[in-house]
mmCIF file of the N, C-alpha and C atoms, coordinates in Angstrom:
data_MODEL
# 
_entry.id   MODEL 
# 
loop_
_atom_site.group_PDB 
_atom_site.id 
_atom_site.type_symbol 
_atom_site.label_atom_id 
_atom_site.label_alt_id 
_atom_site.label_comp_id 
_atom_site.label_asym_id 
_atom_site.label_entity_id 
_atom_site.label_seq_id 
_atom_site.pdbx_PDB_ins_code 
_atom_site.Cartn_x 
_atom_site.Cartn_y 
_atom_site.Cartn_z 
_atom_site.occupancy 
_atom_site.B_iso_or_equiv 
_atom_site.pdbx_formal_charge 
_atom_site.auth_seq_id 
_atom_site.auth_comp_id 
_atom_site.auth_asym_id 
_atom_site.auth_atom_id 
_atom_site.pdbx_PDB_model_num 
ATOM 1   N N  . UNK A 1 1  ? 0.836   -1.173  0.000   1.00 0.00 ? 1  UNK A N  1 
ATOM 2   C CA . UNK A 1 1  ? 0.000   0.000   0.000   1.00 0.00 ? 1  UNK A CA 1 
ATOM 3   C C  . UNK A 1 1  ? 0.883   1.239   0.000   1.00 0.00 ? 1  UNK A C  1 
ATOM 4   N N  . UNK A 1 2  ? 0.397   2.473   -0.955  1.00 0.00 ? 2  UNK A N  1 
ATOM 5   C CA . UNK A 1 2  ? 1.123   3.423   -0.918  1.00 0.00 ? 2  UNK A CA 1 
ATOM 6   C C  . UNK A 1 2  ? 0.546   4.420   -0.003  1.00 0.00 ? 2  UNK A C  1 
ATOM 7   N N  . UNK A 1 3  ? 1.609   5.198   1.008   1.00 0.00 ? 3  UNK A N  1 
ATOM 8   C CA . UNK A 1 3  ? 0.547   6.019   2.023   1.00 0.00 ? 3  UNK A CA 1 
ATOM 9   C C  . UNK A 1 3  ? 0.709   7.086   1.330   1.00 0.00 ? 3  UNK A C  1 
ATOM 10  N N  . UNK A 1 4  ? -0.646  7.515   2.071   1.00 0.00 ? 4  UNK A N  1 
ATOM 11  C CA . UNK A 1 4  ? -0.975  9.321   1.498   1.00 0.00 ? 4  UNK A CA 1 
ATOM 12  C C  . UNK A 1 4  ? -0.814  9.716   2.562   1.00 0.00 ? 4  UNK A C  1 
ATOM 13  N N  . UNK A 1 5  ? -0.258  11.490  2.147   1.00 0.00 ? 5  UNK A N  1 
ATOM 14  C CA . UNK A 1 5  ? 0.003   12.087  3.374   1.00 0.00 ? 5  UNK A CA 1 
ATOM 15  C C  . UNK A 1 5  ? -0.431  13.509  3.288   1.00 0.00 ? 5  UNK A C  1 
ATOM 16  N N  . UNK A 1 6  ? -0.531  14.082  4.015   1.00 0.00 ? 6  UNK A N  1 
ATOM 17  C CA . UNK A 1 6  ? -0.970  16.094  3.772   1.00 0.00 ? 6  UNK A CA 1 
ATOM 18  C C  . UNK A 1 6  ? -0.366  16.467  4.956   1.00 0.00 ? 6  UNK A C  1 
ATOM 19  N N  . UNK A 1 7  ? -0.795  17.785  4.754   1.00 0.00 ? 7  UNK A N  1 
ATOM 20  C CA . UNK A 1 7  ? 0.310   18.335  5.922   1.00 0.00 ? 7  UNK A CA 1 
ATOM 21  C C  . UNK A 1 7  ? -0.834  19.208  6.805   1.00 0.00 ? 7  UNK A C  1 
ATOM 22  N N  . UNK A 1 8  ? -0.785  18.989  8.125   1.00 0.00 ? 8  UNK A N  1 
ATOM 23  C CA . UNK A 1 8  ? -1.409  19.409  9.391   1.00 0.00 ? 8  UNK A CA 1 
ATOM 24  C C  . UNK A 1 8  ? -0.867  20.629  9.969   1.00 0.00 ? 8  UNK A C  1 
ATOM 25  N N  . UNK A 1 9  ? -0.854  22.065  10.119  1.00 0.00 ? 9  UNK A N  1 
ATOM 26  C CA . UNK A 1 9  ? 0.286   22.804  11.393  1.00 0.00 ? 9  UNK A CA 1 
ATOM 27  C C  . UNK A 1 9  ? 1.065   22.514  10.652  1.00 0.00 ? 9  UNK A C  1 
ATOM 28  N N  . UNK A 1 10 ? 1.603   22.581  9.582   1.00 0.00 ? 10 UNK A N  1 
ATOM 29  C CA . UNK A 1 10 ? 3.126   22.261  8.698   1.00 0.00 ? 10 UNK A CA 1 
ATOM 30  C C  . UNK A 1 10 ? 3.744   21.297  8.938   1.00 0.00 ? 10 UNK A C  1 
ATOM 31  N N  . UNK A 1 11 ? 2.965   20.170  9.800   1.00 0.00 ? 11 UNK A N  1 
ATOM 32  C CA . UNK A 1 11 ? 3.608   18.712  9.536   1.00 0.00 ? 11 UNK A CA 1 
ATOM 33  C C  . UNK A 1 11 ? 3.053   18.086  8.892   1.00 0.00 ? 11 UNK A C  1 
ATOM 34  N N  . UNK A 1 12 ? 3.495   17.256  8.136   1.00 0.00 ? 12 UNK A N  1 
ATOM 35  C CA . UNK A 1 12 ? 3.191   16.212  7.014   1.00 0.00 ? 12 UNK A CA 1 
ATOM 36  C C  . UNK A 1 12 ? 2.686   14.552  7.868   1.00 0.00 ? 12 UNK A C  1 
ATOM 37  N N  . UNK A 1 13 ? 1.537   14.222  7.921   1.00 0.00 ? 13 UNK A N  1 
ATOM 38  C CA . UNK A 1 13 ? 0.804   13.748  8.675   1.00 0.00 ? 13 UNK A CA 1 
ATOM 39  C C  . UNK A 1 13 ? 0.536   12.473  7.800   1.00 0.00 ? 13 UNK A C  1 
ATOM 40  N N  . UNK A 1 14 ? 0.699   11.181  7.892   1.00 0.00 ? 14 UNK A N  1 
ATOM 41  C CA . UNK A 1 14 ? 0.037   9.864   7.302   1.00 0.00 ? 14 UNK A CA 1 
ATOM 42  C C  . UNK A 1 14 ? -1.797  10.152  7.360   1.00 0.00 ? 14 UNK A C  1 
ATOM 43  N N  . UNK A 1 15 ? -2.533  10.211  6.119   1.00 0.00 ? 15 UNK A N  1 
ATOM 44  C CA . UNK A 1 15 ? -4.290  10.242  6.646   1.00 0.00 ? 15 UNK A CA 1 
ATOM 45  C C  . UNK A 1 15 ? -4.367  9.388   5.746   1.00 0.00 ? 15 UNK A C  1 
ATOM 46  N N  . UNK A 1 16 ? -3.914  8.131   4.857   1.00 0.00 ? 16 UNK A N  1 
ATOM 47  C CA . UNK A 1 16 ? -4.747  7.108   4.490   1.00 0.00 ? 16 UNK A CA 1 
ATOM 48  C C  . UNK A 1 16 ? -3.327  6.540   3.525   1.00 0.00 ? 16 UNK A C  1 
ATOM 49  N N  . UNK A 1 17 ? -4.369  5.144   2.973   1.00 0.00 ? 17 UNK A N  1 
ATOM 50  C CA . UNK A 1 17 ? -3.429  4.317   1.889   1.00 0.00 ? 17 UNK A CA 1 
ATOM 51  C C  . UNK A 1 17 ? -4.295  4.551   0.785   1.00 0.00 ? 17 UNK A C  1 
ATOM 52  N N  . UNK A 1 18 ? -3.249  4.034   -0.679  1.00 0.00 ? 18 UNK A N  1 
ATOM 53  C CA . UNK A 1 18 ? -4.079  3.506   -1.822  1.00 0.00 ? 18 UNK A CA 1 
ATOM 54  C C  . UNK A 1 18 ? -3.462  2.120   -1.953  1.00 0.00 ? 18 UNK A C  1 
ATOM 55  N N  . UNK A 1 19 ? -4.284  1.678   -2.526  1.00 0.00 ? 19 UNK A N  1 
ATOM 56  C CA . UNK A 1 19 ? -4.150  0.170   -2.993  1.00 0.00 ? 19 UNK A CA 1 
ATOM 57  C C  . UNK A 1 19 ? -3.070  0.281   -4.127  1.00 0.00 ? 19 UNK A C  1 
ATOM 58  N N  . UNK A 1 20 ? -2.067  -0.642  -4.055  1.00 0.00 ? 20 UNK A N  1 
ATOM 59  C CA . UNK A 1 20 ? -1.029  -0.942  -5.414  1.00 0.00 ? 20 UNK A CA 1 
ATOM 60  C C  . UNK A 1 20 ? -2.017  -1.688  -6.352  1.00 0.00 ? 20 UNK A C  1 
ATOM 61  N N  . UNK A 1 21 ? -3.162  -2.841  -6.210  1.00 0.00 ? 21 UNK A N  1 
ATOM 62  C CA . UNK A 1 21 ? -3.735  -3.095  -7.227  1.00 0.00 ? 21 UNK A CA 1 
ATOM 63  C C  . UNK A 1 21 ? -5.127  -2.764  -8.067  1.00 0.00 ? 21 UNK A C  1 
ATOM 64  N N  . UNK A 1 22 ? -5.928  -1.812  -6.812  1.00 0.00 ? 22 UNK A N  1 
ATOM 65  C CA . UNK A 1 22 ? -7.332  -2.015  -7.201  1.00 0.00 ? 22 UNK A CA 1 
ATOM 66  C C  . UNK A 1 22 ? -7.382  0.092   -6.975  1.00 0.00 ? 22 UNK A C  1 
ATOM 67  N N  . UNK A 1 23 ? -6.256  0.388   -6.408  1.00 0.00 ? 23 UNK A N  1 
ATOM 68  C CA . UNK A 1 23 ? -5.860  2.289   -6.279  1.00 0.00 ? 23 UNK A CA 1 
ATOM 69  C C  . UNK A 1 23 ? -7.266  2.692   -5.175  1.00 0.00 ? 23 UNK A C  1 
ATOM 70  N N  . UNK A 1 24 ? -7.950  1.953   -4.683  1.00 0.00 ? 24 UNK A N  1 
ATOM 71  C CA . UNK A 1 24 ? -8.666  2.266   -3.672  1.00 0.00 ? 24 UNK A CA 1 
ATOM 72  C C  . UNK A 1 24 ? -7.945  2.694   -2.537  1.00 0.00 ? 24 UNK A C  1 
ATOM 73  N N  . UNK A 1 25 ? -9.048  4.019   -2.683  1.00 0.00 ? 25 UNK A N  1 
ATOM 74  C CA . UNK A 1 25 ? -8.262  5.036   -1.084  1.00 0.00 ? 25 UNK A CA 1 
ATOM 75  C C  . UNK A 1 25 ? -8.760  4.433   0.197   1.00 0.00 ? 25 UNK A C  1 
ATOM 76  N N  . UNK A 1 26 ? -8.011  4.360   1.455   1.00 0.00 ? 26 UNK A N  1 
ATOM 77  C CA . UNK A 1 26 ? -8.123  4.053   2.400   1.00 0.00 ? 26 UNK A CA 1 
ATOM 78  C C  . UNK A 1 26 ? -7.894  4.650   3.942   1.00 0.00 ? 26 UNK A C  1 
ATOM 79  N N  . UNK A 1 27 ? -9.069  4.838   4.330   1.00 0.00 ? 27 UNK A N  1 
ATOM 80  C CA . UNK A 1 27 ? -8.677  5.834   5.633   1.00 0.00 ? 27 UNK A CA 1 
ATOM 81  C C  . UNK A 1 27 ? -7.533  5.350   6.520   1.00 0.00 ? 27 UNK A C  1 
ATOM 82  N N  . UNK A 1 28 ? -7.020  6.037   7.116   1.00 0.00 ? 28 UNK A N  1 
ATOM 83  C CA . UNK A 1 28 ? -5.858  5.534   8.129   1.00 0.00 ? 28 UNK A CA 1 
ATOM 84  C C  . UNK A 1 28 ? -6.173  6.995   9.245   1.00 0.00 ? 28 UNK A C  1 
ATOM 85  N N  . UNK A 1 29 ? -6.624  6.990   10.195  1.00 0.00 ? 29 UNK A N  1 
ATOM 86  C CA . UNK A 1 29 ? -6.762  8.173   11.457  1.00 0.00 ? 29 UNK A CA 1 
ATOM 87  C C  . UNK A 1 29 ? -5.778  7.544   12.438  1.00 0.00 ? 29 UNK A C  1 
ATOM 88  N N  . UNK A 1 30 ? -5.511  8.677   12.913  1.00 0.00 ? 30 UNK A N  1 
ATOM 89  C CA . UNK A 1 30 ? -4.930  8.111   14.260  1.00 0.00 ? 30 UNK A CA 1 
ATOM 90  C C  . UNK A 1 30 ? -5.622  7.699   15.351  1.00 0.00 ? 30 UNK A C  1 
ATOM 91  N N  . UNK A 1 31 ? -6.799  7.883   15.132  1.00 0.00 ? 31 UNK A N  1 
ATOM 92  C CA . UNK A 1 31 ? -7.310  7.063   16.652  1.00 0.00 ? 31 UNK A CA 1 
ATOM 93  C C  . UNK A 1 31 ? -8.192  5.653   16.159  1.00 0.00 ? 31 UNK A C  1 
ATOM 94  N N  . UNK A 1 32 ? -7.752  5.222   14.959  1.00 0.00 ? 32 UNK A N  1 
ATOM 95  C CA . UNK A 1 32 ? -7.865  3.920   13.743  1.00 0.00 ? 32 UNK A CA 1 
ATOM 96  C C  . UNK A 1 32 ? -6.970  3.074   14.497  1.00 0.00 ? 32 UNK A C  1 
ATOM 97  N N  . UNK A 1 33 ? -7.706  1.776   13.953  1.00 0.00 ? 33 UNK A N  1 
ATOM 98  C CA . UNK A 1 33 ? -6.566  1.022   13.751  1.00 0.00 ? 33 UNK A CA 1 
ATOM 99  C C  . UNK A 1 33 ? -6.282  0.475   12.343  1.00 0.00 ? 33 UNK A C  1 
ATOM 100 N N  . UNK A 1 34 ? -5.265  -0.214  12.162  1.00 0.00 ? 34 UNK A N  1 
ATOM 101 C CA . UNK A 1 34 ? -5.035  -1.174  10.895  1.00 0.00 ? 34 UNK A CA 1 
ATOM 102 C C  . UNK A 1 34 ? -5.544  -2.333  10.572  1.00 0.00 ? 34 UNK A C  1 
ATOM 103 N N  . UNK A 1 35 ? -6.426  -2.380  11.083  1.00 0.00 ? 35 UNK A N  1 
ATOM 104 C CA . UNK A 1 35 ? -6.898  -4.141  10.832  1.00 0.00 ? 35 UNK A CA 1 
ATOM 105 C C  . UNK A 1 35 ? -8.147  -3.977  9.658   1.00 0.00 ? 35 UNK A C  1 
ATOM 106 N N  . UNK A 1 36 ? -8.514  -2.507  9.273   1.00 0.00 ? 36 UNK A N  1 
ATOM 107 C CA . UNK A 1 36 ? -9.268  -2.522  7.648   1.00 0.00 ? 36 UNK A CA 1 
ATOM 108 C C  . UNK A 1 36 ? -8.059  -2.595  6.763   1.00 0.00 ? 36 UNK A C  1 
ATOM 109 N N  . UNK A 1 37 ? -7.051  -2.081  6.454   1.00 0.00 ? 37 UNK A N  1 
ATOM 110 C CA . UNK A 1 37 ? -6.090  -2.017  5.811   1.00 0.00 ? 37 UNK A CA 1 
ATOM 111 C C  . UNK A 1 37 ? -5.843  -3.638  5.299   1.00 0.00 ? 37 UNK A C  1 
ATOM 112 N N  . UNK A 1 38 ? -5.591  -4.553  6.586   1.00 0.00 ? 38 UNK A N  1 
ATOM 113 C CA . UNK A 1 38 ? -5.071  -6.004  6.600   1.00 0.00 ? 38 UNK A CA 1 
ATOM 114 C C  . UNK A 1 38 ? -6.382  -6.750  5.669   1.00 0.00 ? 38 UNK A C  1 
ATOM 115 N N  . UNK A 1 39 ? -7.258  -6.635  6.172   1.00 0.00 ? 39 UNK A N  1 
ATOM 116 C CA . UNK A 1 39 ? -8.751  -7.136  5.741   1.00 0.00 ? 39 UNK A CA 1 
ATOM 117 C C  . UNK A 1 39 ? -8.992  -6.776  4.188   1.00 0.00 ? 39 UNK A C  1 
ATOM 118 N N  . UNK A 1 40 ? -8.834  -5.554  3.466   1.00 0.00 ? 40 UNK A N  1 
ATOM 119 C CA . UNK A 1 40 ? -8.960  -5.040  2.090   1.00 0.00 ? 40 UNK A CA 1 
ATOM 120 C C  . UNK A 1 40 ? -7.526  -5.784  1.672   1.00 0.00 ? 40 UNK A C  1 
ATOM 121 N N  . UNK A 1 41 ? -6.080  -6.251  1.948   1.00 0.00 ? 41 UNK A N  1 
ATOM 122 C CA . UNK A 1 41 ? -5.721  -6.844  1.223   1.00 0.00 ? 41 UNK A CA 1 
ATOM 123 C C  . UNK A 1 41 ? -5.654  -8.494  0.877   1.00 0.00 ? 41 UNK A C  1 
ATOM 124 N N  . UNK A 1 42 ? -6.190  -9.116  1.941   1.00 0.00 ? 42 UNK A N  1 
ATOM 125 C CA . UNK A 1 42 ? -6.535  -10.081 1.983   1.00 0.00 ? 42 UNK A CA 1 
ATOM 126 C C  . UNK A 1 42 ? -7.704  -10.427 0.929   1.00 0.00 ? 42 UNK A C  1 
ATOM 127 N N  . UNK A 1 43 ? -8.416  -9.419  1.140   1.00 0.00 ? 43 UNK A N  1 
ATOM 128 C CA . UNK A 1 43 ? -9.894  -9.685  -0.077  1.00 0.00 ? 43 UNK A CA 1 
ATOM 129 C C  . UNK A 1 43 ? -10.119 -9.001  -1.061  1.00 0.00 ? 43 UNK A C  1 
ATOM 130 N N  . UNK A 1 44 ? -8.935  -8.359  -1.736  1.00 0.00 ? 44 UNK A N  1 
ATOM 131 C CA . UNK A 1 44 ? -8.838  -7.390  -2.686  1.00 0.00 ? 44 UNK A CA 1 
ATOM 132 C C  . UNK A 1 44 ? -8.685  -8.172  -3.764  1.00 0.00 ? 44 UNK A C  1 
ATOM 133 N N  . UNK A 1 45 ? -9.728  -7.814  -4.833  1.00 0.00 ? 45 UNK A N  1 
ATOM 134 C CA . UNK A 1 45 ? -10.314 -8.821  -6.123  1.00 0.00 ? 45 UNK A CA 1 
ATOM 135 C C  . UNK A 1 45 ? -9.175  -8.798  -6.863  1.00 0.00 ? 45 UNK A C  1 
ATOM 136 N N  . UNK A 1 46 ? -9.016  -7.286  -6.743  1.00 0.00 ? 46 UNK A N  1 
ATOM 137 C CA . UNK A 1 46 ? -7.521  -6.951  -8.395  1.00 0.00 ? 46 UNK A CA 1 
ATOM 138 C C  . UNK A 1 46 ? -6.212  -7.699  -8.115  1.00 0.00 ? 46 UNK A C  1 
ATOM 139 N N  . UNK A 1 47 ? -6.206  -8.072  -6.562  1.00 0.00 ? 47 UNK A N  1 
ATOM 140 C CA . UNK A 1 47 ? -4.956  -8.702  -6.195  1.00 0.00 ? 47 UNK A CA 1 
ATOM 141 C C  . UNK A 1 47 ? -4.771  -10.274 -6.613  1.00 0.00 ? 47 UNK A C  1 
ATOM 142 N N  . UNK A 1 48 ? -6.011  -10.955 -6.700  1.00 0.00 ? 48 UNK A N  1 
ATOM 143 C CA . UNK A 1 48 ? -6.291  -12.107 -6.412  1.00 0.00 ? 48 UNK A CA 1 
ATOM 144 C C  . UNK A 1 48 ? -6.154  -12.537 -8.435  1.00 0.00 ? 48 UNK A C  1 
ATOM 145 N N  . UNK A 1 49 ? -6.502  -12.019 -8.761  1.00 0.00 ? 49 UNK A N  1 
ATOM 146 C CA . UNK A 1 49 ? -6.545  -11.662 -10.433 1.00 0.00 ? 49 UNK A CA 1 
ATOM 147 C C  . UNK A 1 49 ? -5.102  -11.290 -11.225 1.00 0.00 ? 49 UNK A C  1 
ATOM 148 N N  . UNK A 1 50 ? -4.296  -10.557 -10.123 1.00 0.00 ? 50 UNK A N  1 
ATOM 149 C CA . UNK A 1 50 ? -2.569  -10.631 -10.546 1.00 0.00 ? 50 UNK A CA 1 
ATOM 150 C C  . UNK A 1 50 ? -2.010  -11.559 -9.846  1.00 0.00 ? 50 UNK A C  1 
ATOM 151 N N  . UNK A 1 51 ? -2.345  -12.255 -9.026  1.00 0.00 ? 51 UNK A N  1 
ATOM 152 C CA . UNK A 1 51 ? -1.580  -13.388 -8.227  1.00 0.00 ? 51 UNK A CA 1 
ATOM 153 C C  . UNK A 1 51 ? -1.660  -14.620 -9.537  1.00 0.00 ? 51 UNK A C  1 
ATOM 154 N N  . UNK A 1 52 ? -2.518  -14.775 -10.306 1.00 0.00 ? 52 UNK A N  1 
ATOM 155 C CA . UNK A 1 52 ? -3.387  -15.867 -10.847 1.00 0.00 ? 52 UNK A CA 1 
ATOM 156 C C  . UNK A 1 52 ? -2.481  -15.670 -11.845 1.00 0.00 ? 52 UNK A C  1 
ATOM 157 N N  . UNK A 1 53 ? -2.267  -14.811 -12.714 1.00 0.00 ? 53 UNK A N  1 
ATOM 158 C CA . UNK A 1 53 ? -1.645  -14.512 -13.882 1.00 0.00 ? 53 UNK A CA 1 
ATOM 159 C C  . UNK A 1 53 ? -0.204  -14.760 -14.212 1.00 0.00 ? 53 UNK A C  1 
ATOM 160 N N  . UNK A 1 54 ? 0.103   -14.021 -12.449 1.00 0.00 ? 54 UNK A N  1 
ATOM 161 C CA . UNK A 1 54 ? 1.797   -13.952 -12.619 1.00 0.00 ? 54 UNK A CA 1 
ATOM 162 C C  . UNK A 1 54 ? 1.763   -15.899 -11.770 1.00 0.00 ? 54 UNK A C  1 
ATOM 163 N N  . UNK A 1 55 ? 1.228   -16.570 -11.583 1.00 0.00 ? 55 UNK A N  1 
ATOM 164 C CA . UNK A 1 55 ? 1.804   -17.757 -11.073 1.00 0.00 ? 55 UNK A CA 1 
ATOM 165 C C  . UNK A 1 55 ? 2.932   -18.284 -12.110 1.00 0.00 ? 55 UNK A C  1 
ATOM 166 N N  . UNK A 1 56 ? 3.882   -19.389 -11.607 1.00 0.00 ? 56 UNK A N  1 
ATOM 167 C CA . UNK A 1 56 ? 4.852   -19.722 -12.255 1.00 0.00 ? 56 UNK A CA 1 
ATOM 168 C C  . UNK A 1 56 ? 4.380   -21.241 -13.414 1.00 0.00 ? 56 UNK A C  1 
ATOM 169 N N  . UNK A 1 57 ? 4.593   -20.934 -14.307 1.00 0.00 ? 57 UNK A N  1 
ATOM 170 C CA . UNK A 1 57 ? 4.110   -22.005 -15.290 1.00 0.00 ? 57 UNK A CA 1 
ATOM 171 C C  . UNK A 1 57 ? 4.723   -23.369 -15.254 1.00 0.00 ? 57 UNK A C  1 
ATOM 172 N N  . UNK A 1 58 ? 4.046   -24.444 -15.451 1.00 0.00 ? 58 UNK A N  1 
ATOM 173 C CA . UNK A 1 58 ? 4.269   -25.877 -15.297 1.00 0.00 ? 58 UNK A CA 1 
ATOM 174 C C  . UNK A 1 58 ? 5.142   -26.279 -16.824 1.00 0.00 ? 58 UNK A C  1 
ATOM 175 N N  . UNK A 1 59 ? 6.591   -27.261 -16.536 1.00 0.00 ? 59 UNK A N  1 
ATOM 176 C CA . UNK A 1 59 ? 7.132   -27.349 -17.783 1.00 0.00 ? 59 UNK A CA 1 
ATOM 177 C C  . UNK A 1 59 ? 6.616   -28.438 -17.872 1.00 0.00 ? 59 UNK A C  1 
ATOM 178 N N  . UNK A 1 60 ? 6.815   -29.420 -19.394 1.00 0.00 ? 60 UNK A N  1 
ATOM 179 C CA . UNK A 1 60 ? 6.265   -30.667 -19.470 1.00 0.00 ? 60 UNK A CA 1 
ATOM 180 C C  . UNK A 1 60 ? 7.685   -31.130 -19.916 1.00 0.00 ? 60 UNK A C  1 
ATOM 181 N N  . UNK A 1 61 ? 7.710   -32.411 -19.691 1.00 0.00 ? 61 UNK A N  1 
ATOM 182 C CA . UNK A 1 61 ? 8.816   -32.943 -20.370 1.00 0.00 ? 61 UNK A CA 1 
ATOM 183 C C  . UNK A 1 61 ? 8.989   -33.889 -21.307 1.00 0.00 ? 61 UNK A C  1 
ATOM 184 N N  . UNK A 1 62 ? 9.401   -34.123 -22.172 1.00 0.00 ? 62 UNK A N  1 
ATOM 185 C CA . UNK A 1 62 ? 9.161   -35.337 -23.109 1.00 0.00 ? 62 UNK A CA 1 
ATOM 186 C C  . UNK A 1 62 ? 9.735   -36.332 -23.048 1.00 0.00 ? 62 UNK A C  1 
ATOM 187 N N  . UNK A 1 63 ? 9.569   -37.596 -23.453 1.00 0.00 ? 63 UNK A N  1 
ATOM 188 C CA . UNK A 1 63 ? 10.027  -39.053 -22.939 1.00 0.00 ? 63 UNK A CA 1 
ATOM 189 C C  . UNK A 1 63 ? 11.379  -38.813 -23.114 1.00 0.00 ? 63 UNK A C  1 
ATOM 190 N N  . UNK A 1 64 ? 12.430  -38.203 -24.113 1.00 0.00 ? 64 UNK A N  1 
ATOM 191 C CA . UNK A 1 64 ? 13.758  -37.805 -23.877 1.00 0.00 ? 64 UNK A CA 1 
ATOM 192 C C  . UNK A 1 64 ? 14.355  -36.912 -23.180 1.00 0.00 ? 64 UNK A C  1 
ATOM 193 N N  . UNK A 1 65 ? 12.979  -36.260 -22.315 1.00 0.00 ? 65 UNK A N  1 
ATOM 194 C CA . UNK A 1 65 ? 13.675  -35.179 -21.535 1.00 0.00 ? 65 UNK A CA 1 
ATOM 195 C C  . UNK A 1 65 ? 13.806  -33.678 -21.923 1.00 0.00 ? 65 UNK A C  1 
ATOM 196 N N  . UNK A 1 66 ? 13.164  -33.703 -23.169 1.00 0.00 ? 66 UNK A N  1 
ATOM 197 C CA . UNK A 1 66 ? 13.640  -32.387 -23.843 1.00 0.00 ? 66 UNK A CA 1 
ATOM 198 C C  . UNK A 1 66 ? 12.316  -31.302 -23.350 1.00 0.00 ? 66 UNK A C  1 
ATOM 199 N N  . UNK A 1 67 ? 12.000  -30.433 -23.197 1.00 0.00 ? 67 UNK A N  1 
ATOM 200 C CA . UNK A 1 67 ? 10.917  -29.656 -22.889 1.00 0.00 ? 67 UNK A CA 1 
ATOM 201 C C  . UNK A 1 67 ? 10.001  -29.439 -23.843 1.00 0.00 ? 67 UNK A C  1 
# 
């Protein structure tokens, strides 16, 4: 997750994430906790859809061994 940040009193303050796959914004407060953060990537569709794609491909081999 990429955090977003703005600036409060001229400090630059964490107030939420976006998603690396699905760019959904996400609150983050300080009197929050993180356990929506954990929960949206666990069940995040766009993630589950690049996991699938990038898996590593099965070689076959032929009775001499050759691929």
């Amino acid at each position: 997750m990429e955090e977003v940040k703005k600036f409060i009193n001229g400090k630059e303050v964490r107030c939420g994430a976006i998603c690396n796959f699905c760019k959904s914004r996400l609150s983050a407060s300080s009197n929050g906790g993180t356990g929506h953060l954990r929960r949206h990537i666990n069940s995040c569709k766009k993630k589950a859809l690049v996991a699938i794609s990038s898996s590593q491909s099965h070689l076959h081999f032929g009775s001499d061994g050759n691929v």
